[in-house]
C-alpha positions as CSV (number, residue, x, y, z in Angstrom):
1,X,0.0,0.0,0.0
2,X,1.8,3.5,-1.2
3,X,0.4,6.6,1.3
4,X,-0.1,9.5,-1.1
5,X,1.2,12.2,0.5
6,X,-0.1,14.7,-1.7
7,X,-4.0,15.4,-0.9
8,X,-6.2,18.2,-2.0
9,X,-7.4,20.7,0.9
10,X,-10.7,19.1,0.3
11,X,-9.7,15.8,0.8
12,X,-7.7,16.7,4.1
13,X,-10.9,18.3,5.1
14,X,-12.9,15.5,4.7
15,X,-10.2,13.3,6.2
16,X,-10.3,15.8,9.7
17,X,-14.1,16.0,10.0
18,X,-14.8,12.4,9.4
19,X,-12.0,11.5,11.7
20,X,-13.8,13.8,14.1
21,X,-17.1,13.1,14.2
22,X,-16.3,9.1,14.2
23,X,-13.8,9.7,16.9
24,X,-16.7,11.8,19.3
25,X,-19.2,8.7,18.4
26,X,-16.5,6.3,19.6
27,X,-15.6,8.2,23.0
28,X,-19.2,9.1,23.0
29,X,-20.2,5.5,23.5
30,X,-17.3,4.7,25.6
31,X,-17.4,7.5,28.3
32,X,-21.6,6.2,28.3
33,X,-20.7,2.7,28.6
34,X,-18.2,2.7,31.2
35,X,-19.4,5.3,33.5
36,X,-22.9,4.5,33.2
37,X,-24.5,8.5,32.0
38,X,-26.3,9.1,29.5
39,X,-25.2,9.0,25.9
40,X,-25.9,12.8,25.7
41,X,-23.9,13.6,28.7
42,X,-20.9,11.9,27.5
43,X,-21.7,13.2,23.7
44,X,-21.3,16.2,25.1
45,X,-18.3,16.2,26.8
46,X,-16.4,14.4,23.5
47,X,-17.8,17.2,21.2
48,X,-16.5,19.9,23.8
49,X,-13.2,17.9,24.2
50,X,-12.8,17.8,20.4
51,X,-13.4,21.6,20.3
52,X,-10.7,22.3,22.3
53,X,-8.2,20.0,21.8
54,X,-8.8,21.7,18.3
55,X,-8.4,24.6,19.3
56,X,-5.5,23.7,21.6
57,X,-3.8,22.0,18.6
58,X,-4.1,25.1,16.2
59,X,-2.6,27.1,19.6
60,X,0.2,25.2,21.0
61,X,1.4,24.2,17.5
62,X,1.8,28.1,16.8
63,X,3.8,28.6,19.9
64,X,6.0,25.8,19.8
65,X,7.3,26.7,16.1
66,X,8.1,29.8,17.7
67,X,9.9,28.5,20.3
68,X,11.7,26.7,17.4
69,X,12.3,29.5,15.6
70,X,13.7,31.2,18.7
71,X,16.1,28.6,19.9
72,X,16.6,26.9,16.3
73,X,16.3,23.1,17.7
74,X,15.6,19.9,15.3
75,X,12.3,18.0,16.2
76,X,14.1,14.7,16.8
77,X,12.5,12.1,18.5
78,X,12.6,13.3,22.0
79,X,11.7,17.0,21.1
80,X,8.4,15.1,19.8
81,X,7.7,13.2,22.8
82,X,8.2,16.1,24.6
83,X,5.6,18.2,22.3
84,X,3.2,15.3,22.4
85,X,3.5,15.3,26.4
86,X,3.3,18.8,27.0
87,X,-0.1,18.8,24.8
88,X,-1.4,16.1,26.1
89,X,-1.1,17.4,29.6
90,X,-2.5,20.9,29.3
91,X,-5.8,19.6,27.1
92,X,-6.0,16.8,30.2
93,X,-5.4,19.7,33.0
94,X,-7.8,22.1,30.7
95,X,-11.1,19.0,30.0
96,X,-11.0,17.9,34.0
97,X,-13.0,20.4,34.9
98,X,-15.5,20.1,32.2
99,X,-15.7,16.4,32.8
100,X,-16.8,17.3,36.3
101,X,-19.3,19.4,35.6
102,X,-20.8,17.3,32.6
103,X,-20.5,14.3,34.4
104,X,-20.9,15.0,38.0
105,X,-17.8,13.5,39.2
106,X,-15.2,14.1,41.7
107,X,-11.5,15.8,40.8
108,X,-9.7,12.8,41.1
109,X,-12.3,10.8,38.7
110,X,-12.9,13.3,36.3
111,X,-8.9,12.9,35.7
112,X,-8.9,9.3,35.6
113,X,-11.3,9.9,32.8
114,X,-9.5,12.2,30.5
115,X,-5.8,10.2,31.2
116,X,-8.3,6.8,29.9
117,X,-9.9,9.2,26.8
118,X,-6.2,9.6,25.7
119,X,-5.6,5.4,25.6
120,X,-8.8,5.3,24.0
121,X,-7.8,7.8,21.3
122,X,-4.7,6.8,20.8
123,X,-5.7,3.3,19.0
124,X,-8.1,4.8,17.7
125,X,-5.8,7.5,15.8
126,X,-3.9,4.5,14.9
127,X,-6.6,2.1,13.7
128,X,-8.2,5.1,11.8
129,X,-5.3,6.5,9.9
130,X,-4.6,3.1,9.1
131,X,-7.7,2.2,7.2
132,X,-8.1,5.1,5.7
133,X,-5.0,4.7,3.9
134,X,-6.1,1.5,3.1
135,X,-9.5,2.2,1.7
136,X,-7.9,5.1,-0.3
137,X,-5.3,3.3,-1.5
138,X,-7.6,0.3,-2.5
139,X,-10.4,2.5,-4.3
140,X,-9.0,5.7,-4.9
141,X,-5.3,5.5,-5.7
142,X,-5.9,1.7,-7.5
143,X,-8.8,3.3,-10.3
144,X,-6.7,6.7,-10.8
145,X,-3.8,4.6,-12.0
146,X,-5.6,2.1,-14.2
């Protein structure tokens, strides 16, 4: 299977929102499931969660490539754990609260459920990425090239 790194703006479009609003079914149902609230309640909280960590992405990405710009460092492998860390542990410390409130739970569990929300969505990057090249490659790139 050959990625094709080259996408329209469209395409990347599509590829974000229906990564998005497949990932807020999956935590959706996930949050209802093992916490026992209602599927609205946990819609909710994965639609504001997506919201931010959008926001948050578009954000910290802008100040981190100034910071690289400033101190002119490669992003080798540890800068990008680093990066990945210090995102992931602001949208956690940021979505606590909101879990709370949404979900009517105490500090210490609203926290357990954001650190669980990122091992849910980090197979869940995976396994979508994944087929997605997949199906593209297998009905998309196969019929443009034949």
């Amino acid at each position: 299977m050959k990625v094709e790194l080259n996408k329209s703006t469209a395409e990347r479009i599509f590829h974000a929102v229906l990564f998005e609003l497949l990932g807020n079914v999956v935590i959706a149902i996930f949050i209802s499931t093992v916490l026992k609230v209602s599927l609205l309640q946990s819609g909710k909280l994965s639609v504001i969660s997506a919201i931010t960590a959008t926001i948050w992405n578009y954000i910290f990405n802008k100040i981190f490539d100034a910071i690289q710009r400033r101190f002119a460092f490669e992003r080798n492998f540890t800068v990008r754990i680093l990066h990945a860390v210090i995102f992931e542990i602001v949208l956690v410390l940021s979505l606590t609260p909101v879990a709370m409130f949404l979900l009517d739970l105490s500090l210490a569990k609203a926290f357990m459920v954001e650190i669980g929300l990122i091992f849910v969505f980090l197979p869940y990057t995976l396994v979508f990425n994944w087929t997605y090249d997949y199906i593209r490659w297998r009905f998309v790139a196969n019929k443009a090239s034949a």
